[in-house]
Backbone as ProteinMPNN parsed JSONL, in Angstrom:
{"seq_chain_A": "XXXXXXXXXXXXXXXXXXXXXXXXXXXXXXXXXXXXXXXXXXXXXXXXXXXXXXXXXXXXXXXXXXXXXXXXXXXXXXXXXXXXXXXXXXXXXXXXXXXXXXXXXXXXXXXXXXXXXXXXXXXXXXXXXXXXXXXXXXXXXXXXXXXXXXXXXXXXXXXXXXXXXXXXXXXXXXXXXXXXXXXX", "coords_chain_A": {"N_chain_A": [[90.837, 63.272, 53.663], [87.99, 64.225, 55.041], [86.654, 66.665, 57.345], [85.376, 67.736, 60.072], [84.206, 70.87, 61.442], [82.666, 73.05, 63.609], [82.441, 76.04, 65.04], [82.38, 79.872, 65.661], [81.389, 82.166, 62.984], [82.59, 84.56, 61.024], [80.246, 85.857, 58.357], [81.255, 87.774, 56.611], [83.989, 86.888, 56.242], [87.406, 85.701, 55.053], [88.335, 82.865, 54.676], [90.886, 82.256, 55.787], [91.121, 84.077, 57.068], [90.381, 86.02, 59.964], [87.723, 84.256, 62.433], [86.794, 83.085, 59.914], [86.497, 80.058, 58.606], [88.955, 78.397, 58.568], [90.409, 79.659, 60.186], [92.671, 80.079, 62.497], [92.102, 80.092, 65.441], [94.477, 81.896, 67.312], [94.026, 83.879, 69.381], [92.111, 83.685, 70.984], [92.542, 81.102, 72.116], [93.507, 78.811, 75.173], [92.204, 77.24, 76.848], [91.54, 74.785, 75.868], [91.514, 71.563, 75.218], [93.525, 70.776, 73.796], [95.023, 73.31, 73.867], [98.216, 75.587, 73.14], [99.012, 78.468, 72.879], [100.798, 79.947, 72.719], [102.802, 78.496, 71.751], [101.514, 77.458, 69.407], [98.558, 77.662, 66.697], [95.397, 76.206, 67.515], [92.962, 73.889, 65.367], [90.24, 72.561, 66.173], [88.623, 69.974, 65.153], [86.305, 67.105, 63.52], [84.926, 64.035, 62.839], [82.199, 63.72, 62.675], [79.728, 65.778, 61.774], [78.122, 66.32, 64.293], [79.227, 65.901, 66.441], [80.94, 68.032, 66.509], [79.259, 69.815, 67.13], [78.169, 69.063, 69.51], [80.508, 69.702, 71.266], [79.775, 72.248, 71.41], [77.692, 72.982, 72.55], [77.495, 71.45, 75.143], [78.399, 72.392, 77.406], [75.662, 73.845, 78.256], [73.849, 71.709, 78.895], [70.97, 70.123, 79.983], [69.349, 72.891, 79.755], [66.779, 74.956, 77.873], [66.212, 74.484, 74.455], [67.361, 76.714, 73.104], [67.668, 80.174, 70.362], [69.733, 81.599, 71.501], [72.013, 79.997, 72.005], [73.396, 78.905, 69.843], [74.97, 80.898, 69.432], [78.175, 82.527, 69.772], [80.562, 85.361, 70.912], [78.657, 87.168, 69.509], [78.587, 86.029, 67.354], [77.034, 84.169, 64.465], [76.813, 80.178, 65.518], [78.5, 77.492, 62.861], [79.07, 75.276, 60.565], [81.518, 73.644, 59.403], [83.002, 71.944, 56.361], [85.766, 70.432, 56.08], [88.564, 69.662, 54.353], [91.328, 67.393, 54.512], [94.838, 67.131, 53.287], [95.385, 64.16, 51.841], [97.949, 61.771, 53.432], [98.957, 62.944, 55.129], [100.328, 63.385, 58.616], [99.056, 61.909, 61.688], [98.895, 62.101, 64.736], [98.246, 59.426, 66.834], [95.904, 58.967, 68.969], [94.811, 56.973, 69.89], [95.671, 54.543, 69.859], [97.584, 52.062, 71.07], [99.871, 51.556, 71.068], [101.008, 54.188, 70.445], [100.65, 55.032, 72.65], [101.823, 54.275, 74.327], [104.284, 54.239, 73.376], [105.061, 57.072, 73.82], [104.505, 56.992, 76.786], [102.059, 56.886, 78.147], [98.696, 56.878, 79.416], [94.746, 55.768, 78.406], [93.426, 57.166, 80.763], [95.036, 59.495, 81.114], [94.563, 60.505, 78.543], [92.391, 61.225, 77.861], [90.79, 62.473, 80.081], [89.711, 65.966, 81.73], [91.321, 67.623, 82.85], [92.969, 70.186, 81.93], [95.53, 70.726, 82.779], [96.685, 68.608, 82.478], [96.764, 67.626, 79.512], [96.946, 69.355, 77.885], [100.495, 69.839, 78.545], [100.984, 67.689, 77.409], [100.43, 67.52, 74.436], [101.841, 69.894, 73.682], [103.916, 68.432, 74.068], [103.646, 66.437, 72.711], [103.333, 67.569, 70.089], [106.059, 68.974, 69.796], [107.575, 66.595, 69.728], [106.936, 65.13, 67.18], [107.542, 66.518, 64.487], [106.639, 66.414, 62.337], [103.959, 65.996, 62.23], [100.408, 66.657, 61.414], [98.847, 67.112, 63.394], [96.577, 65.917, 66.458], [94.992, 62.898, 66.966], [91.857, 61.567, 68.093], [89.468, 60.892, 70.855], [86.308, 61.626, 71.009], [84.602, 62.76, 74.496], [82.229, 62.555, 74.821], [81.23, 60.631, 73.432], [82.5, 57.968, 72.427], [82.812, 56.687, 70.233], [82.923, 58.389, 68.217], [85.435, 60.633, 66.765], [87.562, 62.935, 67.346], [89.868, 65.303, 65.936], [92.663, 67.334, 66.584], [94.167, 70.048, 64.915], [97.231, 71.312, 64.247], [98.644, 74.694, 63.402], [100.803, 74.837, 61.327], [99.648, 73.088, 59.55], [98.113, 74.393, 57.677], [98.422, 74.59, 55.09], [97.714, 72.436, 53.834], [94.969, 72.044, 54.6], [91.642, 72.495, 52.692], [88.726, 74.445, 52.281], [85.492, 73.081, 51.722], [82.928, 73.749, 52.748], [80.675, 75.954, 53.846], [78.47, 76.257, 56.18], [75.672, 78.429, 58.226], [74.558, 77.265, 61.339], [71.505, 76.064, 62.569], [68.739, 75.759, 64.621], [66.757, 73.777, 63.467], [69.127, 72.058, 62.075], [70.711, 69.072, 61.039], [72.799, 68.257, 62.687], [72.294, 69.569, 64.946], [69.94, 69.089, 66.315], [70.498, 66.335, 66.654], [72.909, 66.514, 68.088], [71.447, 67.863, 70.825], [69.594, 66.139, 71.299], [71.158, 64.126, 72.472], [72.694, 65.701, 74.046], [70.799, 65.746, 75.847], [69.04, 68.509, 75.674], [66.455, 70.362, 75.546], [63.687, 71.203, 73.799], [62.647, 74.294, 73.289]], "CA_chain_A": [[89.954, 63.05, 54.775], [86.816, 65.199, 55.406], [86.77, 66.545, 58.514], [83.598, 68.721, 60.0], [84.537, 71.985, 62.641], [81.798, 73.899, 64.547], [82.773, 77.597, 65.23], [81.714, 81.243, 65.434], [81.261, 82.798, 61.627], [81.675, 85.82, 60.626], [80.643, 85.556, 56.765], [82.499, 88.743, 55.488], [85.342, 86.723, 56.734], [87.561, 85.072, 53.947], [88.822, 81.511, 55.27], [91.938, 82.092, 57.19], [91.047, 85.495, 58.225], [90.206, 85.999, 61.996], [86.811, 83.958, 62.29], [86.605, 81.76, 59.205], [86.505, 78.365, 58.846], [90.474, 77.878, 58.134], [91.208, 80.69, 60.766], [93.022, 79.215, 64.011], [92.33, 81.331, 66.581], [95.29, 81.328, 68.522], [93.706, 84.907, 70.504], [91.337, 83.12, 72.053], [92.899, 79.697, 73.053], [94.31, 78.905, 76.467], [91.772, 76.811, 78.137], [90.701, 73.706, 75.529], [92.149, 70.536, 75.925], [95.349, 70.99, 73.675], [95.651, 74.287, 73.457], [99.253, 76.1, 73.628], [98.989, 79.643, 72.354], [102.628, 80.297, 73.036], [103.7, 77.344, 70.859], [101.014, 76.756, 67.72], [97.448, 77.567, 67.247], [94.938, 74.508, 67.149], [91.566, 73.739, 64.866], [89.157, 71.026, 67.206], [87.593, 69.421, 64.156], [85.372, 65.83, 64.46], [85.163, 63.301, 61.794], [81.219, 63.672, 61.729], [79.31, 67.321, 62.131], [77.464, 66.5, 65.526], [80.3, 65.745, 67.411], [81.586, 69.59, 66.635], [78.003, 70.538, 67.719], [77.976, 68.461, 70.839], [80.825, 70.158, 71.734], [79.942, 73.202, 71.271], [76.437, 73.076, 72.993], [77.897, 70.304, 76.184], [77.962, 73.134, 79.093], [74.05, 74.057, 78.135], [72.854, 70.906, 79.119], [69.84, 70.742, 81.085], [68.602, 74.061, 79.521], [66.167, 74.783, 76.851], [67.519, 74.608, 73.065], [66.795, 78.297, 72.146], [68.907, 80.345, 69.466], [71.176, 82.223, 71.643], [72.954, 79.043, 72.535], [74.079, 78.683, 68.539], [75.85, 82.282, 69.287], [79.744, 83.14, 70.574], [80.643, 86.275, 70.788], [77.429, 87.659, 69.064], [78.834, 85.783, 65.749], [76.568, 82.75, 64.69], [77.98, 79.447, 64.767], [78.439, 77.306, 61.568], [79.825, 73.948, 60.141], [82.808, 73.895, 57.722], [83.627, 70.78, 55.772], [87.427, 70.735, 55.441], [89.588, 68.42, 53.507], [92.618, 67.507, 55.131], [95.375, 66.207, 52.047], [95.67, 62.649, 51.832], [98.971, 61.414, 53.509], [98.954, 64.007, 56.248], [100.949, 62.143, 59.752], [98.657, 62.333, 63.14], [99.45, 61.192, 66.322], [96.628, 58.639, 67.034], [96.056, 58.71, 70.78], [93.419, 55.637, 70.03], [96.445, 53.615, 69.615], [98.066, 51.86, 72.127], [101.477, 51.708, 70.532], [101.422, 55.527, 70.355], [100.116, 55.441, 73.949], [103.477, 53.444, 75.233], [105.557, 55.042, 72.805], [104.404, 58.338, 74.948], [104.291, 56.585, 78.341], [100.547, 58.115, 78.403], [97.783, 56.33, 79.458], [93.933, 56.759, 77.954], [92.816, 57.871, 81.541], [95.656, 60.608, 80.723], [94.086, 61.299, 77.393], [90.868, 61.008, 78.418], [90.752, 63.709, 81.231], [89.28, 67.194, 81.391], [92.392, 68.417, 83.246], [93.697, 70.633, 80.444], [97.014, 70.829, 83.098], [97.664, 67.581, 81.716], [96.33, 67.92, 78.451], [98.053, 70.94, 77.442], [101.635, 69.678, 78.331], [101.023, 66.299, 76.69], [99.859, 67.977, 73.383], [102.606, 70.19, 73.818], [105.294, 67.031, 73.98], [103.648, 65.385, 71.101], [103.838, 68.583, 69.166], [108.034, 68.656, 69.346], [108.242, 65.178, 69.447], [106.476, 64.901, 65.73], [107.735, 67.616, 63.834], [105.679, 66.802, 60.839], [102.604, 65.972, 62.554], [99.724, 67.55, 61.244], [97.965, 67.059, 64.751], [96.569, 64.927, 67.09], [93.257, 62.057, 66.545], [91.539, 61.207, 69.631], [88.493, 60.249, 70.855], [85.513, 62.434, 71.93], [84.847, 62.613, 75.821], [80.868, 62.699, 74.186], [80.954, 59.021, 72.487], [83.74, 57.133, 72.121], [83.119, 56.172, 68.661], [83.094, 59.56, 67.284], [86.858, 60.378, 66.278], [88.282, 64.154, 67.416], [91.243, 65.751, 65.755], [93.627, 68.837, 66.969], [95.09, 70.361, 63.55], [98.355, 72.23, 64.367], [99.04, 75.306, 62.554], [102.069, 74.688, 60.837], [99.214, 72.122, 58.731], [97.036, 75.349, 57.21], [97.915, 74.702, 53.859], [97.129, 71.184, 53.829], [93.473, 72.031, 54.712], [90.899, 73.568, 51.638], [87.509, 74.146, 52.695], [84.861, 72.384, 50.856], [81.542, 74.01, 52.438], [80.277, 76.132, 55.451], [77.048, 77.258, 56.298], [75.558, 78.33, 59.728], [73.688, 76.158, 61.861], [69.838, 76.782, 62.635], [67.638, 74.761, 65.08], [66.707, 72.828, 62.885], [69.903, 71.539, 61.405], [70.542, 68.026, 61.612], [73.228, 68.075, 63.25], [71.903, 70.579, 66.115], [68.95, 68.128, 66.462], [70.901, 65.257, 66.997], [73.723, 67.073, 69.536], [70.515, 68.335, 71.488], [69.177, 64.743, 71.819], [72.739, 63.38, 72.483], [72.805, 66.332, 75.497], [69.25, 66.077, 76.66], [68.898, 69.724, 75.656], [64.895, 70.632, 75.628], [63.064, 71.877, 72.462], [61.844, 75.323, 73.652]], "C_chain_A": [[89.086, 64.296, 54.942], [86.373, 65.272, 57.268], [85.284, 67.718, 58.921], [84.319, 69.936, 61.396], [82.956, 72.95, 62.519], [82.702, 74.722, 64.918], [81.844, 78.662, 65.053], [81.939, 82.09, 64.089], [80.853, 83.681, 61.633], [81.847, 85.895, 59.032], [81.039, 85.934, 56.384], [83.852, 88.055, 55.876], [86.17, 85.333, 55.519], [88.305, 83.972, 54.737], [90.021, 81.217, 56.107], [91.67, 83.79, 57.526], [90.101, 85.435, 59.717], [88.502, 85.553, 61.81], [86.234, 83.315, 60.957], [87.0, 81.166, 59.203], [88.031, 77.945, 59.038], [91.153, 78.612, 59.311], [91.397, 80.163, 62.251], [93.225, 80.129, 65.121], [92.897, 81.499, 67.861], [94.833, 82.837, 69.79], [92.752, 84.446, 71.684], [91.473, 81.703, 72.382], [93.526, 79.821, 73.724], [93.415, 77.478, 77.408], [91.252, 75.539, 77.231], [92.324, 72.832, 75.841], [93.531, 70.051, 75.081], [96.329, 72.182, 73.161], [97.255, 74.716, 73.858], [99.919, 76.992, 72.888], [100.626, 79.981, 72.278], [103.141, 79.653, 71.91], [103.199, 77.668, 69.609], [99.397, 77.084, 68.441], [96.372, 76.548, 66.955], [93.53, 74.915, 66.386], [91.408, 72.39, 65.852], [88.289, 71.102, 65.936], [87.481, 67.606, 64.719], [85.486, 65.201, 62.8], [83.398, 62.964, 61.7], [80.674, 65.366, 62.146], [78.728, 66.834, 64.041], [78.428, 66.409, 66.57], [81.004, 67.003, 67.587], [80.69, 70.275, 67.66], [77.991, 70.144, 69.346], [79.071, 69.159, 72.103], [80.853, 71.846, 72.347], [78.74, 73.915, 72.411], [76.135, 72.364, 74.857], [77.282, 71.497, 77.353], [76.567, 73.886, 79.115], [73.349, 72.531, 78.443], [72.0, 70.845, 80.312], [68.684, 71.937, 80.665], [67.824, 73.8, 78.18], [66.922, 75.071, 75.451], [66.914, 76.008, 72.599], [68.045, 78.995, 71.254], [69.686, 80.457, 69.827], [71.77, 80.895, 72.143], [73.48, 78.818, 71.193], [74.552, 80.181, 68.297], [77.324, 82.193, 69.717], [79.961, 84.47, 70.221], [79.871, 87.272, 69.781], [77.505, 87.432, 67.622], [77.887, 84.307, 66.003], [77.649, 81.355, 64.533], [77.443, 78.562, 63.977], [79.181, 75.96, 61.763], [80.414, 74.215, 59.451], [82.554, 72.405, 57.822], [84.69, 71.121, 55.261], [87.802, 69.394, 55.12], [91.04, 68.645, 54.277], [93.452, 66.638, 53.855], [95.606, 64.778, 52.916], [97.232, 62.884, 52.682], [99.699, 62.27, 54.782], [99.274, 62.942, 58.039], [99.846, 62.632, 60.861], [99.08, 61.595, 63.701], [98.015, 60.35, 66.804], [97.057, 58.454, 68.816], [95.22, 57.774, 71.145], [94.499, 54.673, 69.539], [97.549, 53.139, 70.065], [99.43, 51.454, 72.049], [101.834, 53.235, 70.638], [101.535, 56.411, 72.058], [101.992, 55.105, 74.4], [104.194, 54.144, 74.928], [105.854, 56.382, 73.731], [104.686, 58.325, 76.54], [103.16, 57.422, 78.77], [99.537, 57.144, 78.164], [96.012, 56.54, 78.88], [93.3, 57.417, 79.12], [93.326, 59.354, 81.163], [95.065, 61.293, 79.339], [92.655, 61.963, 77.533], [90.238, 62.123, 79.296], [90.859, 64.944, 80.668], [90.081, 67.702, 81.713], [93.409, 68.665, 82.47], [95.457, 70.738, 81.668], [97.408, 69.639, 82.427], [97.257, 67.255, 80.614], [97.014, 68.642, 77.533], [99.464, 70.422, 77.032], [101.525, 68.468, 77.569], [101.039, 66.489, 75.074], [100.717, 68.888, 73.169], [104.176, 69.64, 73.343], [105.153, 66.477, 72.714], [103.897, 66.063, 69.606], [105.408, 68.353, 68.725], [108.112, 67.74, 69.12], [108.0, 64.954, 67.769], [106.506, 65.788, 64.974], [106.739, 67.931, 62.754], [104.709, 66.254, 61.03], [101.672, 67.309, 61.819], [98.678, 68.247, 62.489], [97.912, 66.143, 65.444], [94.95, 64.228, 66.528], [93.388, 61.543, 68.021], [89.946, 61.383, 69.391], [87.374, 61.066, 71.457], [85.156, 61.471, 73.288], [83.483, 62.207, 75.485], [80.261, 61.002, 74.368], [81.919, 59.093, 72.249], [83.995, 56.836, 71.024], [83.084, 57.377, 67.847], [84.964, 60.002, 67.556], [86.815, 62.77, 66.347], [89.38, 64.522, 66.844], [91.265, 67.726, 66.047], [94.455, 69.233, 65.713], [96.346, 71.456, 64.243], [98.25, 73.259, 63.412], [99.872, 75.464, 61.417], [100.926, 73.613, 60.046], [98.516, 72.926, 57.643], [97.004, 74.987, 55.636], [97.863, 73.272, 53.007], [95.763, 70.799, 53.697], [92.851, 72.671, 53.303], [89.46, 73.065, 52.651], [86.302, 73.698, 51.352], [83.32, 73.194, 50.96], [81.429, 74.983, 54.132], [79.294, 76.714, 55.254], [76.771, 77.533, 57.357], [74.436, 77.428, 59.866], [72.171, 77.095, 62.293], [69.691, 75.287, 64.135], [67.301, 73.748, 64.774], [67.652, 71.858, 62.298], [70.21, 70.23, 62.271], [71.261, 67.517, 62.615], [73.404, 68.773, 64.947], [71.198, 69.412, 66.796], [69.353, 66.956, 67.071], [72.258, 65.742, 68.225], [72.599, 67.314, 70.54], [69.965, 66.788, 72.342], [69.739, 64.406, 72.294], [72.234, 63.951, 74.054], [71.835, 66.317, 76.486], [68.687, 67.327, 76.767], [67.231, 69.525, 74.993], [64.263, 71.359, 73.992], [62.469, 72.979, 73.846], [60.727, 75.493, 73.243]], "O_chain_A": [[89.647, 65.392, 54.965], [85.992, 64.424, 58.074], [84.488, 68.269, 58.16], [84.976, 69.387, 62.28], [82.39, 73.362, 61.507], [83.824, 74.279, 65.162], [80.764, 78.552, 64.472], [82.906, 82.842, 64.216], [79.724, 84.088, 61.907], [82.916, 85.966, 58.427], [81.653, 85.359, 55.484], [84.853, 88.768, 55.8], [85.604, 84.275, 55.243], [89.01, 84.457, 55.621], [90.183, 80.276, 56.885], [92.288, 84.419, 58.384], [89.262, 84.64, 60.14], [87.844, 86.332, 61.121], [85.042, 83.018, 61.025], [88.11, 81.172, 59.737], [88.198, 76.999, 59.807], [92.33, 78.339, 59.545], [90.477, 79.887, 63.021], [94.22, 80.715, 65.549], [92.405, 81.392, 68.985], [95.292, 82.802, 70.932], [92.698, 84.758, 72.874], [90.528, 81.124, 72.918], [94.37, 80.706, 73.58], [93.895, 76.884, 78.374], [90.324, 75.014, 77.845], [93.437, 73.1, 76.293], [94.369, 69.244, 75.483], [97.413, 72.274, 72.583], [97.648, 74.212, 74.91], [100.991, 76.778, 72.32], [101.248, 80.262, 71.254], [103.892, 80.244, 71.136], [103.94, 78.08, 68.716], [98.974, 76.983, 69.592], [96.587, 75.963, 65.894], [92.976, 75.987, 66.63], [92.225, 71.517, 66.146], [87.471, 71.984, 65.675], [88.055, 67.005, 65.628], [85.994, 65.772, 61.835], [83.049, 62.127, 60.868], [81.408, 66.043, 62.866], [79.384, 67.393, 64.92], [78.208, 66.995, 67.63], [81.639, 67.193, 68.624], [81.005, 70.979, 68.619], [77.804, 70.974, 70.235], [78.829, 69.227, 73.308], [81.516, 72.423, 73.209], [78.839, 75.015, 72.955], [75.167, 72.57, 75.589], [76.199, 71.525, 77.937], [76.378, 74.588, 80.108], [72.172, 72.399, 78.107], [72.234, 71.379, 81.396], [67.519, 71.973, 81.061], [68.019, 72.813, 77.471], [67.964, 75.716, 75.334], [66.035, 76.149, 71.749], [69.193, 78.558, 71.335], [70.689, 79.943, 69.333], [72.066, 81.178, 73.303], [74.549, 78.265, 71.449], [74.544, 80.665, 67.165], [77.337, 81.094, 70.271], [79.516, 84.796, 69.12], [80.535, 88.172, 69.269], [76.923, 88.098, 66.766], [77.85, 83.585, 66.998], [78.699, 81.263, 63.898], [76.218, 78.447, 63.982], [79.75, 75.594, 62.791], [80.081, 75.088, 58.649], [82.123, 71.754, 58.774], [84.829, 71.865, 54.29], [87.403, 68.316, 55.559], [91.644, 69.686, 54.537], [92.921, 65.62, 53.41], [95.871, 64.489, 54.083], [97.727, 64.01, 52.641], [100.848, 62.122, 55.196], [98.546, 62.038, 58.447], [99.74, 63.856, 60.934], [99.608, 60.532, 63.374], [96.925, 60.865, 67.054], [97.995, 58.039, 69.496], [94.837, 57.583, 72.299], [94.09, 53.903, 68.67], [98.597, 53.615, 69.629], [100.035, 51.027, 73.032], [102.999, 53.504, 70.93], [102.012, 57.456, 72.5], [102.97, 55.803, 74.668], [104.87, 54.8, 75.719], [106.947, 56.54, 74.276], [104.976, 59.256, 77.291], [103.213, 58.391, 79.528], [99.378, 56.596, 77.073], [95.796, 57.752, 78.889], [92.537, 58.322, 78.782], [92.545, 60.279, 80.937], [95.136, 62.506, 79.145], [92.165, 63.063, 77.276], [89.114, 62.553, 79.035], [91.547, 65.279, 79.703], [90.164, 68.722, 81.03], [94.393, 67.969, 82.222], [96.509, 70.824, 81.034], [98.467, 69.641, 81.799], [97.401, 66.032, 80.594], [97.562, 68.288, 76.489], [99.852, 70.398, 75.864], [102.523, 68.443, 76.848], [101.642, 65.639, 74.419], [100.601, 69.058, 71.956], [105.099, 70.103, 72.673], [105.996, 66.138, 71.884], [104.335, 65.61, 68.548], [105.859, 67.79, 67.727], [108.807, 67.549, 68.122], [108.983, 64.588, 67.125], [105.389, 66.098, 64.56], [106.217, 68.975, 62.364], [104.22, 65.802, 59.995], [102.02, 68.483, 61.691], [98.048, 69.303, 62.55], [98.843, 65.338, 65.428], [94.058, 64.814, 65.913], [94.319, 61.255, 68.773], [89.322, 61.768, 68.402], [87.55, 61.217, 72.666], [85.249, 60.25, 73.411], [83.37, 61.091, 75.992], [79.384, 60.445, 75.028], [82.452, 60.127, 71.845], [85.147, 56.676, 70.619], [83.253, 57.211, 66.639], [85.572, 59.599, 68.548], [86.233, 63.574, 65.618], [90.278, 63.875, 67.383], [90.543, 68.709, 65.881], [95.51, 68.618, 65.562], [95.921, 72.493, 64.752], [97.717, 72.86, 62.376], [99.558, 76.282, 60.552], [101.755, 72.773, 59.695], [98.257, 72.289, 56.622], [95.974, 75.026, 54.962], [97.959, 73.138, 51.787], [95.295, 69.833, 53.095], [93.637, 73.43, 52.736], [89.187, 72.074, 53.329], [86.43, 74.073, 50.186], [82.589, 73.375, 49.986], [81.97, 74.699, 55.201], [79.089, 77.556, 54.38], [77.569, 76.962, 58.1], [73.658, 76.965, 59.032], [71.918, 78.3, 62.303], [70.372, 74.293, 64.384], [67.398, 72.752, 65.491], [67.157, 70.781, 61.965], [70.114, 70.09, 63.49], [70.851, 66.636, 63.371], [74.267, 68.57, 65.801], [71.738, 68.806, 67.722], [68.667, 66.492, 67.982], [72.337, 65.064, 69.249], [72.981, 66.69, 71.531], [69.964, 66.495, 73.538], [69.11, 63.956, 73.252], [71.693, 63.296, 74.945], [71.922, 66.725, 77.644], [67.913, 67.54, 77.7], [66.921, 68.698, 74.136], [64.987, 72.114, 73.343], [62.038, 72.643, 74.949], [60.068, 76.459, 73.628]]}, "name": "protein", "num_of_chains": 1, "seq": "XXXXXXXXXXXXXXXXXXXXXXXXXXXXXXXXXXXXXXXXXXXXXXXXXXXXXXXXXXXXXXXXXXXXXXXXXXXXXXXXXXXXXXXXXXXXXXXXXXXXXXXXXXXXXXXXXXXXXXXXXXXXXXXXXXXXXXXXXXXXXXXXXXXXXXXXXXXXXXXXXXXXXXXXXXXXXXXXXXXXXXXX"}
């Protein structure tokens, strides 16, 4: 499976070192919607590129699309294409057998309130030992397809491609539209 992640790149950085594509940066998670630094650290990859972007760009909406909004911490950010191996278990939270199994509704999945986010993603972690993660549904569009990679999956992943994003890139272009973000 080809999966697409939006992040901050720093290019001298070799693929699981701190800031490339493979690198799960459990220093700075605490506040997304299944993080749990304590436990395991998570990749938020999307199953097309704009859906990484959309997330990445969401709390700028309204404003004009200028560069520094394709910055984090004064690193640009970038697309990877990762391969996840074939045969790899997720927890599908778009599947209402997994929902019951759970006793977790999709309002419960669905919701920005990482308090219940967190522990849920947390539960499903122990409960599925050999999960590679979770699949779920962007908050964005419904039909675009989110996954949470656990750590304990790293060498499951190879990266296939990353470059940074521009203005122009297509998938900027089309998150921008998505958000109603302004051509400057």
């Amino acid at each position: 499976m080809i999966l697409h992640r939006c992040f901050a790149w720093r290019r001298a950085a070799r693929p699981t070192e701190p800031d490339g594509a493979l690198w799960f940066p459990r220093p700075y998670q605490g506040d997304g919607r299944h993080d749990n630094p304590g436990d395991y650290g998570c990749l938020y990859l999307a199953d097309r590129p704009v859906s990484g972007v959309v997330e990445q760009l969401a709390r700028f909406r309204g404003r004009p699309l200028v560069p520094a909004l394709l910055l984090r911490r004064r690193l640009p950010l970038a697309l990877a294409a990762i391969e996840l191996r074939d045969g790899e278990e997720l927890v599908d939270l778009d599947d209402p057998a997994v929902l019951q199994a759970h006793a977790l509704r999709p309002s419960q999945v669905a919701t920005r309130s990482r308090d219940v986010t967190q522990p849920q993603a947390l539960a499903l972690y122990l409960a599925h030992e050999r999960a590679a993660g979770l699949r779920w549904w962007s908050s964005f569009e419904s039909l675009w397809t989110n996954l949470t990679l656990f750590d304990r999956v790293q060498r499951a992943l190879r990266l296939l491609e990353v470059r940074e994003v521009t203005l122009e890139d297509e998938a900027v272009v089309e998150a921008a539209v998505h958000l109603g973000l302004t051509p400057s």
